[in-house]
PDB file of N, H, CA, C and O in Angstrom:
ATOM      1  N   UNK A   1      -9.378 -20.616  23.276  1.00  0.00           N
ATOM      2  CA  UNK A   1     -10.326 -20.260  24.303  1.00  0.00           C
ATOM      3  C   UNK A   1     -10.292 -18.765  24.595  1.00  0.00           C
ATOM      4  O   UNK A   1     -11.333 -18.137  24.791  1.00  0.00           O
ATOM      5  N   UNK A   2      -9.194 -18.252  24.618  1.00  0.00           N
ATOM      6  H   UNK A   2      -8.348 -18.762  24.459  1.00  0.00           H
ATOM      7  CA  UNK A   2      -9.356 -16.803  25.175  1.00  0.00           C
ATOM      8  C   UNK A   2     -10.117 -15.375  23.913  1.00  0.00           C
ATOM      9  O   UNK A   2     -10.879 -14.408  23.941  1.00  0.00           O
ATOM     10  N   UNK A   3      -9.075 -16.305  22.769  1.00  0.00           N
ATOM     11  H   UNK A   3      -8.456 -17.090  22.747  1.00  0.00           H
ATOM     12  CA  UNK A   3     -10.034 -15.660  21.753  1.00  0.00           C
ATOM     13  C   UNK A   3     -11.364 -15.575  21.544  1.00  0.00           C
ATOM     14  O   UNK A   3     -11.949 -14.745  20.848  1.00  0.00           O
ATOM     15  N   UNK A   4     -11.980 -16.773  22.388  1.00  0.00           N
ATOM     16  H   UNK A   4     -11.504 -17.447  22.953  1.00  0.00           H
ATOM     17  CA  UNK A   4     -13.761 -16.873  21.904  1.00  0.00           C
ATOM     18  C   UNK A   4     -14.669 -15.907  23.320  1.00  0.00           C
ATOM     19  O   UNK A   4     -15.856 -15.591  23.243  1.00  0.00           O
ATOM     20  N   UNK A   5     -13.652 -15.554  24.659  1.00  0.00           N
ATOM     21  H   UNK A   5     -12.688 -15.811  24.721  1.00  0.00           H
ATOM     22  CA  UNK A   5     -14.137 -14.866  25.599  1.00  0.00           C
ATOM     23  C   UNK A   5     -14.268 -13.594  25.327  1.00  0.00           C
ATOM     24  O   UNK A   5     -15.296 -12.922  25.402  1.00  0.00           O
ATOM     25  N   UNK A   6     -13.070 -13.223  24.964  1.00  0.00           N
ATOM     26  H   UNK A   6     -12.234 -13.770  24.903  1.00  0.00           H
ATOM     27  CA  UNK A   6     -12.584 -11.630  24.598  1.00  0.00           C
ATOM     28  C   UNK A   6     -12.791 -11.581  23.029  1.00  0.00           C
ATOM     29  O   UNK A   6     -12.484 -12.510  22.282  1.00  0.00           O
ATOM     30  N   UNK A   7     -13.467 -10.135  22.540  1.00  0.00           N
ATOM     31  H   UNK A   7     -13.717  -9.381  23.147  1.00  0.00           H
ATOM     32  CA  UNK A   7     -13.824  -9.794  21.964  1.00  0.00           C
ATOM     33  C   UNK A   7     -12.874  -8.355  21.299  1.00  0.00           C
ATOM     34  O   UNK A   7     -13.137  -7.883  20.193  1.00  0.00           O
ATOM     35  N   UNK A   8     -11.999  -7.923  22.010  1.00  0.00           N
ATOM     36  H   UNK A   8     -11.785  -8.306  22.908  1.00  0.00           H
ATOM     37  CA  UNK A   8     -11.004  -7.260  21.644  1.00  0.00           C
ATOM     38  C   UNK A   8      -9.306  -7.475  22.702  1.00  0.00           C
ATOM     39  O   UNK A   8      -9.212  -7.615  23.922  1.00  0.00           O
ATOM     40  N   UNK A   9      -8.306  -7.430  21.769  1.00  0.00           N
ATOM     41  H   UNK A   9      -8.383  -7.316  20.779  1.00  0.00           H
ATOM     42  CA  UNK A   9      -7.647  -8.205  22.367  1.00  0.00           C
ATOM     43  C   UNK A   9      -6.551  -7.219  22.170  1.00  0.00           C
ATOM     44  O   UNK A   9      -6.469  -6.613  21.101  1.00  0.00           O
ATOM     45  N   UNK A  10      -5.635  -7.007  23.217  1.00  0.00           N
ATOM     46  H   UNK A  10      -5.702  -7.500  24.085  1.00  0.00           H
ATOM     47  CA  UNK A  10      -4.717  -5.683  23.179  1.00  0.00           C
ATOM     48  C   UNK A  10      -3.301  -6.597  22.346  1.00  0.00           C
ATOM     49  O   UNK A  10      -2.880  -7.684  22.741  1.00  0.00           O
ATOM     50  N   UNK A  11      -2.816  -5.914  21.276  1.00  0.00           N
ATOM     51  H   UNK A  11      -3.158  -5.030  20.955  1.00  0.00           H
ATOM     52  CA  UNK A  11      -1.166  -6.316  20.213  1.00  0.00           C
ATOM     53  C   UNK A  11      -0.269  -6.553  21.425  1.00  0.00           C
ATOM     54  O   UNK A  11       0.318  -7.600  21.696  1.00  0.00           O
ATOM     55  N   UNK A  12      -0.256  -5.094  22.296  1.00  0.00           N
ATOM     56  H   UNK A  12      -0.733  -4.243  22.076  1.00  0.00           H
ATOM     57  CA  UNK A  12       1.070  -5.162  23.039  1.00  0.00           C
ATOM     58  C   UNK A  12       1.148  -6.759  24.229  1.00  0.00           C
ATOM     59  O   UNK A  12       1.993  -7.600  24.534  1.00  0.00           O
ATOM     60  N   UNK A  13       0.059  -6.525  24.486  1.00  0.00           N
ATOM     61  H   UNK A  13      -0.628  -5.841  24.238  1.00  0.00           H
ATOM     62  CA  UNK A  13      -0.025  -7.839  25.622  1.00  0.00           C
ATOM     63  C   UNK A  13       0.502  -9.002  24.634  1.00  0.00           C
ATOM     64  O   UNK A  13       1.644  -9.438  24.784  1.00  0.00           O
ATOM     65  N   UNK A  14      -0.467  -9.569  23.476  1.00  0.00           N
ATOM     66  H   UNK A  14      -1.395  -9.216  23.354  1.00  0.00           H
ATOM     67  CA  UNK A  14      -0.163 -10.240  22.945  1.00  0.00           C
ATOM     68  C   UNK A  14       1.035 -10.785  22.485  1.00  0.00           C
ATOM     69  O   UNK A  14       1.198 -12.004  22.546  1.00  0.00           O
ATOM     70  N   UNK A  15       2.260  -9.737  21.842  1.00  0.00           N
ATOM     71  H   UNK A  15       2.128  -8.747  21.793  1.00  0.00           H
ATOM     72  CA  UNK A  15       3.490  -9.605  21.559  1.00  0.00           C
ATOM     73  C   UNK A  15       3.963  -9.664  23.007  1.00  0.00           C
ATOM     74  O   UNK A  15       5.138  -9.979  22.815  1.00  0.00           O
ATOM     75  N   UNK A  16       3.867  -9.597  23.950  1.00  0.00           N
ATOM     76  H   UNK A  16       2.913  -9.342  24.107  1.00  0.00           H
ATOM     77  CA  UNK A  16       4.705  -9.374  25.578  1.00  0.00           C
ATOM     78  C   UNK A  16       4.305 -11.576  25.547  1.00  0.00           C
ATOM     79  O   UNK A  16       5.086 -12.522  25.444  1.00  0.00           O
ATOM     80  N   UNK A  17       3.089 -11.534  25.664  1.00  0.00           N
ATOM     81  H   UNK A  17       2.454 -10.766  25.748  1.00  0.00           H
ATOM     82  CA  UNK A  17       3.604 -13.030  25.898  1.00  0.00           C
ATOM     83  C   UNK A  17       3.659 -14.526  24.859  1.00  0.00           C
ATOM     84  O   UNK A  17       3.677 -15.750  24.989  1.00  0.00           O
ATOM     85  N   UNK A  18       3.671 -13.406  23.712  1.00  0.00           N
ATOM     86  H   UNK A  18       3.656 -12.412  23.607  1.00  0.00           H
ATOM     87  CA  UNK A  18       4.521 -14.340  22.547  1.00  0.00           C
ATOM     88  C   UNK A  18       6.274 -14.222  22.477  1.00  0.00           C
ATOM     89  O   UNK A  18       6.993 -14.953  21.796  1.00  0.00           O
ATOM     90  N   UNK A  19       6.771 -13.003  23.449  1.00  0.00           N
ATOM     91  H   UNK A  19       6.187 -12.409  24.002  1.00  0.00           H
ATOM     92  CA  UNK A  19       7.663 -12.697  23.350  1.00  0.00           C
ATOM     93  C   UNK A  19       8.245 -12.306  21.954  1.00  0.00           C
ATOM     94  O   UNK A  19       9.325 -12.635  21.464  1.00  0.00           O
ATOM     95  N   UNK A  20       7.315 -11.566  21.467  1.00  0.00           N
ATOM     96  H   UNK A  20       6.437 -11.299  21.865  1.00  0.00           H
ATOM     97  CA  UNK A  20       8.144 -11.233  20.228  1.00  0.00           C
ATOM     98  C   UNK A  20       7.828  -9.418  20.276  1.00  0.00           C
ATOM     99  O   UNK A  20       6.898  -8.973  20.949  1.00  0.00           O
ATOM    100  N   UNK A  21       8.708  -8.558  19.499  1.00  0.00           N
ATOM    101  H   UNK A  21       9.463  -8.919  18.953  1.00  0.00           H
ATOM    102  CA  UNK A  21       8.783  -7.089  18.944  1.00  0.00           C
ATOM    103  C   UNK A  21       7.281  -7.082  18.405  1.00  0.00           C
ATOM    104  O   UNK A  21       6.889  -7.956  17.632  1.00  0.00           O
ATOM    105  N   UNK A  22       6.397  -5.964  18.891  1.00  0.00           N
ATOM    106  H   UNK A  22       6.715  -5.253  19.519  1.00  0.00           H
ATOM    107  CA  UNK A  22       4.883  -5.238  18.534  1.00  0.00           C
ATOM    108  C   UNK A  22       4.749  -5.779  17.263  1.00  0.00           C
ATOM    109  O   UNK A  22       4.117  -6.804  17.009  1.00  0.00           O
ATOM    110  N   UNK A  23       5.755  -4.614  15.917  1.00  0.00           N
ATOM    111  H   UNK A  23       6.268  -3.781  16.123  1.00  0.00           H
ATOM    112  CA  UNK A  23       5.845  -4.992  14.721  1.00  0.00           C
ATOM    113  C   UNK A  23       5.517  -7.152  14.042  1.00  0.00           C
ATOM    114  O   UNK A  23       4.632  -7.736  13.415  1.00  0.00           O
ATOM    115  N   UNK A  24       6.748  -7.515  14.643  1.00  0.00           N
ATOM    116  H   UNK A  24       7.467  -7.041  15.152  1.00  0.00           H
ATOM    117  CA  UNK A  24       6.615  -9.146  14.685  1.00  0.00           C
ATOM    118  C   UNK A  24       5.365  -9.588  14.765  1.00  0.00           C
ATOM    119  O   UNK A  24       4.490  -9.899  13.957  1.00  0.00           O
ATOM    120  N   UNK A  25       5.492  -9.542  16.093  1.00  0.00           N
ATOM    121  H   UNK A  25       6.203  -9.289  16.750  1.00  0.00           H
ATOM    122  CA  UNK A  25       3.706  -9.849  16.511  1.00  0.00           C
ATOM    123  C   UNK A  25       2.339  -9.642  15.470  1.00  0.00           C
ATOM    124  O   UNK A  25       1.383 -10.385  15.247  1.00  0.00           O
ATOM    125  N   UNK A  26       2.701  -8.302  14.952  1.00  0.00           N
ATOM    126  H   UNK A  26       3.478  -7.699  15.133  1.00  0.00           H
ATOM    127  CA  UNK A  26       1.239  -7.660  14.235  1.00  0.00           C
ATOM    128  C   UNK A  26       1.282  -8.914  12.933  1.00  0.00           C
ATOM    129  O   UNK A  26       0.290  -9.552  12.580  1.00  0.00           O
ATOM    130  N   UNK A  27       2.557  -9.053  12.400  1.00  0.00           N
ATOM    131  H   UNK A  27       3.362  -8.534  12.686  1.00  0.00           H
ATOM    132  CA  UNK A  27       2.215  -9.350  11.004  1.00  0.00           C
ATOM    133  C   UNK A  27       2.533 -11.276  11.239  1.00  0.00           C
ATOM    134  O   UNK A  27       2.513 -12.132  10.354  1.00  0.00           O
ATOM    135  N   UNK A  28       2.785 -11.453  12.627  1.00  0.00           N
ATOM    136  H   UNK A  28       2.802 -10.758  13.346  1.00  0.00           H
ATOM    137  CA  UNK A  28       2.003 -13.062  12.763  1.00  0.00           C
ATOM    138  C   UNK A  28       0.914 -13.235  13.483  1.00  0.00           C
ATOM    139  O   UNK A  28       0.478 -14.386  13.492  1.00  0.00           O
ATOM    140  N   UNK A  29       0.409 -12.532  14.019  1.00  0.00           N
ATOM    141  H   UNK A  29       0.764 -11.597  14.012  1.00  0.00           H
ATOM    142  CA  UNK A  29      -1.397 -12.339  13.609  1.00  0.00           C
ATOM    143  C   UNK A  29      -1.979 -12.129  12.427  1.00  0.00           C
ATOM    144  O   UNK A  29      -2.928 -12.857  12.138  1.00  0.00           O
ATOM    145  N   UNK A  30      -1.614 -11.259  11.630  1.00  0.00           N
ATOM    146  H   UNK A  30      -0.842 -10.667  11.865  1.00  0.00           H
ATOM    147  CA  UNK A  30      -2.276 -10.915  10.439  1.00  0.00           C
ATOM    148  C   UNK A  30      -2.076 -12.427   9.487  1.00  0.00           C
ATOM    149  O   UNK A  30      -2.933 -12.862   8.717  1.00  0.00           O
ATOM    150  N   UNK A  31      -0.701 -13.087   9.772  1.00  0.00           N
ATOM    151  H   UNK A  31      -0.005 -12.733  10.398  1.00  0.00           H
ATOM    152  CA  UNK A  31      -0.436 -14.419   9.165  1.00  0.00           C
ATOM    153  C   UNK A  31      -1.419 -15.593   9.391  1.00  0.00           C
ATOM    154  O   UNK A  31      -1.907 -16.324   8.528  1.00  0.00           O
ATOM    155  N   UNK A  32      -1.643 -15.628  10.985  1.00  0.00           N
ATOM    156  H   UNK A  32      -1.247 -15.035  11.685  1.00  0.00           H
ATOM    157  CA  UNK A  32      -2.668 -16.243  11.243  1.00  0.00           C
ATOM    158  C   UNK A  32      -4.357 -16.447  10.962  1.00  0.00           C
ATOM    159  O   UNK A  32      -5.055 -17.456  10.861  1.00  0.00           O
ATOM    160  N   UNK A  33      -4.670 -14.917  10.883  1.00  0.00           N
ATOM    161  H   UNK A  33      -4.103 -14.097  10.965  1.00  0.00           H
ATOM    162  CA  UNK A  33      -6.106 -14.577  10.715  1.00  0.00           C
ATOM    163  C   UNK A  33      -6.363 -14.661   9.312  1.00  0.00           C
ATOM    164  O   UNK A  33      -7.538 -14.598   8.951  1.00  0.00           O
ATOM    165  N   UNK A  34      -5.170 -14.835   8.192  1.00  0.00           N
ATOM    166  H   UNK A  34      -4.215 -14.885   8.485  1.00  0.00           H
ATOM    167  CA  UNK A  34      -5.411 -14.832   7.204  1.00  0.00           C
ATOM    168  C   UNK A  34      -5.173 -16.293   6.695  1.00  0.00           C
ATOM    169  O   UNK A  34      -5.452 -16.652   5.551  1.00  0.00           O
ATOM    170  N   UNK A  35      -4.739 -16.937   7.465  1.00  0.00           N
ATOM    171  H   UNK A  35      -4.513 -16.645   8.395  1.00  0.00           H
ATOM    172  CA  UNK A  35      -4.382 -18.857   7.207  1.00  0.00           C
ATOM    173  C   UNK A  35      -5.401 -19.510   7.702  1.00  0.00           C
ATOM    174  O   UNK A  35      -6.205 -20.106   6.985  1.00  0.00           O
ATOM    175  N   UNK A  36      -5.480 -19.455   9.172  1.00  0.00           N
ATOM    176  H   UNK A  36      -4.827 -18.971   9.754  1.00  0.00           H
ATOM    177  CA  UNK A  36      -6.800 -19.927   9.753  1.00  0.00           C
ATOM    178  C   UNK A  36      -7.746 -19.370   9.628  1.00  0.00           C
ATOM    179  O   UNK A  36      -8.554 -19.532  10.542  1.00  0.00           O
ATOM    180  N   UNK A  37      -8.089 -18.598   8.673  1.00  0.00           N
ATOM    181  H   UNK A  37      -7.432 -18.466   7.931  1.00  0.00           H
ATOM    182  CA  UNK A  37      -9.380 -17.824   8.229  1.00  0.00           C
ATOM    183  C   UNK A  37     -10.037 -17.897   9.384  1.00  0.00           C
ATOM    184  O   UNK A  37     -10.663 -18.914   9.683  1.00  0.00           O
ATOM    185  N   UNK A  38      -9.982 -16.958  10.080  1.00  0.00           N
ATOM    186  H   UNK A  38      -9.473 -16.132   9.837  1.00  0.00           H
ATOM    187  CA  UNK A  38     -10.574 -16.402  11.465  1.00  0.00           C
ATOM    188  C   UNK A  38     -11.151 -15.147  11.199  1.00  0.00           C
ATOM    189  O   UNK A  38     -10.762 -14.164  10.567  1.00  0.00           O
ATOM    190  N   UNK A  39     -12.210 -15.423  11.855  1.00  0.00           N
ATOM    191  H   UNK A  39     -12.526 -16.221  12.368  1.00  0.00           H
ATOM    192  CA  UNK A  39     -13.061 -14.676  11.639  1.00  0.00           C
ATOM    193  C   UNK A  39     -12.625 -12.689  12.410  1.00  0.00           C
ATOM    194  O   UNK A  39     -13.569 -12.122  12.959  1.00  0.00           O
ATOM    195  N   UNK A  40     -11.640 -12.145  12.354  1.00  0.00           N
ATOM    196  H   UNK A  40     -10.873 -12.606  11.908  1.00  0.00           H
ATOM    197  CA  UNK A  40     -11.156 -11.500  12.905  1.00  0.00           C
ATOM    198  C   UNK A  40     -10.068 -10.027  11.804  1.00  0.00           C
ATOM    199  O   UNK A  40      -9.791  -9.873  10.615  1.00  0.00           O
ATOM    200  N   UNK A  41      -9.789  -9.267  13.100  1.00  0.00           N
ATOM    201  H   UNK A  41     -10.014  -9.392  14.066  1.00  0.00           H
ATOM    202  CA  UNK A  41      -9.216  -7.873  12.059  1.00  0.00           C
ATOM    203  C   UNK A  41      -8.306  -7.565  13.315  1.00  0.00           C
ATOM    204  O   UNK A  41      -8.381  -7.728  14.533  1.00  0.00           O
ATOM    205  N   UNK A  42      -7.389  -7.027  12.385  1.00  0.00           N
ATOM    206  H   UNK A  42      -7.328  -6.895  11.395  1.00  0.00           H
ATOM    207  CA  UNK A  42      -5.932  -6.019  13.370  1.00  0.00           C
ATOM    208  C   UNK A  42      -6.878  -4.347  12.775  1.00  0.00           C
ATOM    209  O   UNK A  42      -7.324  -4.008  11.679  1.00  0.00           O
ATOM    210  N   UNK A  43      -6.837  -3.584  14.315  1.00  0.00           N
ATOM    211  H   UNK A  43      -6.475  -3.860  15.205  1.00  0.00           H
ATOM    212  CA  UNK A  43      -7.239  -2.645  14.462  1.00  0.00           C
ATOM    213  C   UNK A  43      -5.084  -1.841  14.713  1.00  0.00           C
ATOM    214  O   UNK A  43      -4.310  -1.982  15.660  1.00  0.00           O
ATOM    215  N   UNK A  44      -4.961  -1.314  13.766  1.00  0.00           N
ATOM    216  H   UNK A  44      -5.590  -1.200  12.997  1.00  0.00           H
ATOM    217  CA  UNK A  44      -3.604  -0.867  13.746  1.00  0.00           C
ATOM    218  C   UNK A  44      -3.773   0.560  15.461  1.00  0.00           C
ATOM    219  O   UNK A  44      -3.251   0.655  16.572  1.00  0.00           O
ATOM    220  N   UNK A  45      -4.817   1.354  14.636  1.00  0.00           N
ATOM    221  H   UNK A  45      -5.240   1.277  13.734  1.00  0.00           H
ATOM    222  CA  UNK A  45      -4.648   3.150  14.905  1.00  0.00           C
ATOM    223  C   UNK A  45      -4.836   2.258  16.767  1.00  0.00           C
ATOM    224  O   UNK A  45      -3.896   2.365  17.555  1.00  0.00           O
ATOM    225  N   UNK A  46      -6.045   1.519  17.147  1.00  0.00           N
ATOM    226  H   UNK A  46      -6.809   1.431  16.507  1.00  0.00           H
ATOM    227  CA  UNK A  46      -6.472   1.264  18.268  1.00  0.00           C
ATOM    228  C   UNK A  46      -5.273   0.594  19.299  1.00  0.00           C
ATOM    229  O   UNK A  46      -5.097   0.880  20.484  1.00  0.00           O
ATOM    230  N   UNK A  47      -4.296  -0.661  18.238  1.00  0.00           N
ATOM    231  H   UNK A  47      -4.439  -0.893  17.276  1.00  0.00           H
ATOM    232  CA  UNK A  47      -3.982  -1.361  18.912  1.00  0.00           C
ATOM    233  C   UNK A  47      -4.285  -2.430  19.266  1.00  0.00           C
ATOM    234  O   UNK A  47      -3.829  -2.773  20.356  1.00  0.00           O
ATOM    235  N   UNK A  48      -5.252  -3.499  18.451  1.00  0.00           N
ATOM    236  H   UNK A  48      -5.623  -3.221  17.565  1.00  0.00           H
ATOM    237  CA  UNK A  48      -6.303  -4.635  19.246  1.00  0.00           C
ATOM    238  C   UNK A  48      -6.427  -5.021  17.953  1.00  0.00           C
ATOM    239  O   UNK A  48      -6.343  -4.494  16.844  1.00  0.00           O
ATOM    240  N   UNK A  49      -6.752  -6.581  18.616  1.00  0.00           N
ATOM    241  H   UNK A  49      -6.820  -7.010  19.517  1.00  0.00           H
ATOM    242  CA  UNK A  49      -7.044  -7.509  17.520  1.00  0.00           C
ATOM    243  C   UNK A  49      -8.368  -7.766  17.727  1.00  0.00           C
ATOM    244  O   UNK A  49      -8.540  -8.316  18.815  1.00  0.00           O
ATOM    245  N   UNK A  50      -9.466  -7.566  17.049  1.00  0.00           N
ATOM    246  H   UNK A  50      -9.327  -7.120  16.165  1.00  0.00           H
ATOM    247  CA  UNK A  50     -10.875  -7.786  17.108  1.00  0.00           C
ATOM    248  C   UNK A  50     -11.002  -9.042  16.359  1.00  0.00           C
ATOM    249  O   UNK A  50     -10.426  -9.478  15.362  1.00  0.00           O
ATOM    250  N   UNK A  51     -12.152  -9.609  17.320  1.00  0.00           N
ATOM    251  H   UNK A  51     -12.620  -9.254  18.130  1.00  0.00           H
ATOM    252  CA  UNK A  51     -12.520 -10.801  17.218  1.00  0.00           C
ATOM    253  C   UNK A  51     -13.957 -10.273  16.784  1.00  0.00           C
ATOM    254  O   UNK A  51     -14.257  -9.137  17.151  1.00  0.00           O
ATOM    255  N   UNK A  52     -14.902 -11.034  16.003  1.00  0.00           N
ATOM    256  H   UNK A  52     -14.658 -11.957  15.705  1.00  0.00           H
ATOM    257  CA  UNK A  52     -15.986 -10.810  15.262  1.00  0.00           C
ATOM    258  C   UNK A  52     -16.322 -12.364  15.607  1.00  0.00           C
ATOM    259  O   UNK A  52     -15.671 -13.350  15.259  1.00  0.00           O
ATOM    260  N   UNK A  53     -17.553 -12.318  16.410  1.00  0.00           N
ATOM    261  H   UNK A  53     -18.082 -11.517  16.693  1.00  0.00           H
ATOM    262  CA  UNK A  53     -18.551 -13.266  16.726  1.00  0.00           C
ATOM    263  C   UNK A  53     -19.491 -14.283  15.220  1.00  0.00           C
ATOM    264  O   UNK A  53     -20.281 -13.925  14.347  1.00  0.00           O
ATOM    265  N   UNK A  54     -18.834 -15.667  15.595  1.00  0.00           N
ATOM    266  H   UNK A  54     -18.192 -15.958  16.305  1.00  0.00           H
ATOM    267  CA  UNK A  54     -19.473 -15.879  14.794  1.00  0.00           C
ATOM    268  C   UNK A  54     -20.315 -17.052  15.047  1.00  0.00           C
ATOM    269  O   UNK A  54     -19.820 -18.086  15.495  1.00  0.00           O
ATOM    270  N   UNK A  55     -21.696 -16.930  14.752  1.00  0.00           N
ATOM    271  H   UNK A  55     -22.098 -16.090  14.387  1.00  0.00           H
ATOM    272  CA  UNK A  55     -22.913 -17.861  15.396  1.00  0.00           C
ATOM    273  C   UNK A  55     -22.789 -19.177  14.245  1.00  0.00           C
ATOM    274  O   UNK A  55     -22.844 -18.997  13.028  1.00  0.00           O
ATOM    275  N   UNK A  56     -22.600 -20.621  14.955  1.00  0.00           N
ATOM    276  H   UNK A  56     -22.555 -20.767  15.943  1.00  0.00           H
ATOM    277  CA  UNK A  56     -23.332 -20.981  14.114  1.00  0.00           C
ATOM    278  C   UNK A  56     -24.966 -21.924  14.198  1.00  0.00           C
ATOM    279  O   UNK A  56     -25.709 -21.838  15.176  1.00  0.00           O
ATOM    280  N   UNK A  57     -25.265 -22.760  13.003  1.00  0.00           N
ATOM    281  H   UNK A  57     -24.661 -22.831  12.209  1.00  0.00           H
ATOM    282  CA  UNK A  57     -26.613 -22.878  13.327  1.00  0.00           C
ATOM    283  C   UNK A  57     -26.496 -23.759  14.303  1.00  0.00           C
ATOM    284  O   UNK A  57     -25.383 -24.125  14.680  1.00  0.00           O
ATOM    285  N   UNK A  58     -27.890 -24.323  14.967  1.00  0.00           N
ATOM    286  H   UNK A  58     -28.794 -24.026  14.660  1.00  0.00           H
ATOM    287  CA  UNK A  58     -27.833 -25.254  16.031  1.00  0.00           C
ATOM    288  C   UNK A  58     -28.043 -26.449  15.427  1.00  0.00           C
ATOM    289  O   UNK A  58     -28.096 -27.411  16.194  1.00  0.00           O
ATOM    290  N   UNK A  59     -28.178 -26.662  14.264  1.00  0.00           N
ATOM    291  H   UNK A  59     -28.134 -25.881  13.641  1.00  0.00           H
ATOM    292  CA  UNK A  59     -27.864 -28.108  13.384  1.00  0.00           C
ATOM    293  C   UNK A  59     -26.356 -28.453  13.792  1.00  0.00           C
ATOM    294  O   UNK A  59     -25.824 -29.385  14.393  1.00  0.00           O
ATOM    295  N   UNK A  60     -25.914 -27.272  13.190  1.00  0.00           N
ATOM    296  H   UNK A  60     -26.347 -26.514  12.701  1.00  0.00           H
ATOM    297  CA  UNK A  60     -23.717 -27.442  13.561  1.00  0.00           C
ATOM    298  C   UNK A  60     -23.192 -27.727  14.487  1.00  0.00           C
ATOM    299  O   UNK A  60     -22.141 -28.362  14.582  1.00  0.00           O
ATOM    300  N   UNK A  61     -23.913 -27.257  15.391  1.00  0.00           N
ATOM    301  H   UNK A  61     -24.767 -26.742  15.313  1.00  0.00           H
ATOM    302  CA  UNK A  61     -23.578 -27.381  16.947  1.00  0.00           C
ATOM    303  C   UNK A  61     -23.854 -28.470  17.857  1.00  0.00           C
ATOM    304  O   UNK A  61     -23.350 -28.730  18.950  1.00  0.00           O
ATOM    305  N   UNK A  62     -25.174 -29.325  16.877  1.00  0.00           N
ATOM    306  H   UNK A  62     -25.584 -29.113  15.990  1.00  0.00           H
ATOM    307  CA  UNK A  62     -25.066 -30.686  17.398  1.00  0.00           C
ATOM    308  C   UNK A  62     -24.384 -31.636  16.861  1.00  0.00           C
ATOM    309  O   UNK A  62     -24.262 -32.760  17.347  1.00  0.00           O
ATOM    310  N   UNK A  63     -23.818 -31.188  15.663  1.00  0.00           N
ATOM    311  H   UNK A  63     -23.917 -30.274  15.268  1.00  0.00           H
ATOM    312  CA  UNK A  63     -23.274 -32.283  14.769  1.00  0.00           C
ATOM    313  C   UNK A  63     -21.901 -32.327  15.938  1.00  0.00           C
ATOM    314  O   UNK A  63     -21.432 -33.213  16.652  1.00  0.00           O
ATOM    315  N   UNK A  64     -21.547 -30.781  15.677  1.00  0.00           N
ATOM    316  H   UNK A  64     -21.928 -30.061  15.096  1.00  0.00           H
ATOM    317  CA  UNK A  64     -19.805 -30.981  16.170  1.00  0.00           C
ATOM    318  C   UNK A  64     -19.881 -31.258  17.879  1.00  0.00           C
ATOM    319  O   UNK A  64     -18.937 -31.597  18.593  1.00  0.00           O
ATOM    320  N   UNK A  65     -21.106 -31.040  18.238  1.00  0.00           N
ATOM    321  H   UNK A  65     -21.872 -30.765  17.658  1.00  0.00           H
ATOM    322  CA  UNK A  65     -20.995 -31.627  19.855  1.00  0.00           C
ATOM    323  C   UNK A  65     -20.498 -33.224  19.677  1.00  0.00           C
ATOM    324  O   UNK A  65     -19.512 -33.689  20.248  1.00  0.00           O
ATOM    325  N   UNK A  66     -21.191 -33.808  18.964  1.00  0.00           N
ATOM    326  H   UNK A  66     -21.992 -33.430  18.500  1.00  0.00           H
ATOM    327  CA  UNK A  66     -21.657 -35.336  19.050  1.00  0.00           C
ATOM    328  C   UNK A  66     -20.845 -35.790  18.002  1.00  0.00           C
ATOM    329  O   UNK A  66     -20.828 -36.997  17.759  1.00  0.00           O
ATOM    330  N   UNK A  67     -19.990 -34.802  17.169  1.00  0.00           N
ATOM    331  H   UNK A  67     -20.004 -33.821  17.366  1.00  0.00           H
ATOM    332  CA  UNK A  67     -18.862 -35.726  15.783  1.00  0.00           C
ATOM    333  C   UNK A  67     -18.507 -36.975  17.430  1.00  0.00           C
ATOM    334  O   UNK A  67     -19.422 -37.799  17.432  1.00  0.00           O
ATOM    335  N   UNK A  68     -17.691 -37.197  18.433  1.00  0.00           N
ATOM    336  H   UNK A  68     -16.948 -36.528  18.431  1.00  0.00           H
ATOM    337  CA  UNK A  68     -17.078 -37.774  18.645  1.00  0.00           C
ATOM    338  C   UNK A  68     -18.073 -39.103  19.073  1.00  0.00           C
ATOM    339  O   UNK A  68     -17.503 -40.158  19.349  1.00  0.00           O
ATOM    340  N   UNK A  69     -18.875 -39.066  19.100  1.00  0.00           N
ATOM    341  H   UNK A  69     -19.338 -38.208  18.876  1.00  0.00           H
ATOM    342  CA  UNK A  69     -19.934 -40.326  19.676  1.00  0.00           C
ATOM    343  C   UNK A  69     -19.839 -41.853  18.970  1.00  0.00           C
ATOM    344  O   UNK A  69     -19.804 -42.974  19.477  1.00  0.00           O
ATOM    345  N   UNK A  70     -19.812 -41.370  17.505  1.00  0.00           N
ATOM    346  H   UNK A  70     -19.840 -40.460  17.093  1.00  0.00           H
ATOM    347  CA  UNK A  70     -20.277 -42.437  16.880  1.00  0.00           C
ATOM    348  C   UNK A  70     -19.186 -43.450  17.038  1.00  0.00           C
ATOM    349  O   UNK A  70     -19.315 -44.576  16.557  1.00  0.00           O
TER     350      UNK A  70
END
């Protein structure tokens, strides 16, 4: 959820309440964004993990509203 609000997301915060060292942190994000193919980038020089918006169609969006119905 917080990932889909925020659109840039500060390392240090992130690492403060994963409790892990900046370094740590960076390269289990980068682990993540590259496993869960997320749509997303580590901005090193900035500091932030950018999130990149991704639309999908409104066919998708009713399917996955309503997967649980049937």
């Amino acid at each position: 959820e917080f990932c889909r609000i925020h659109q840039t997301i500060d390392l240090k915060m992130l690492a403060d309440k994963l409790g892990m060292e900046l370094e740590a942190a960076e390269l289990w994000i980068a682990n993540l964004i590259r496993h869960a193919r997320l749509n997303a980038k580590i901005d090193s020089q900035a500091g932030t993990v950018v999130m990149k918006q991704s639309y999908s169609s409104p066919y998708d969006q009713v399917v996955e509203r309503t997967r649980g119905l049937s």
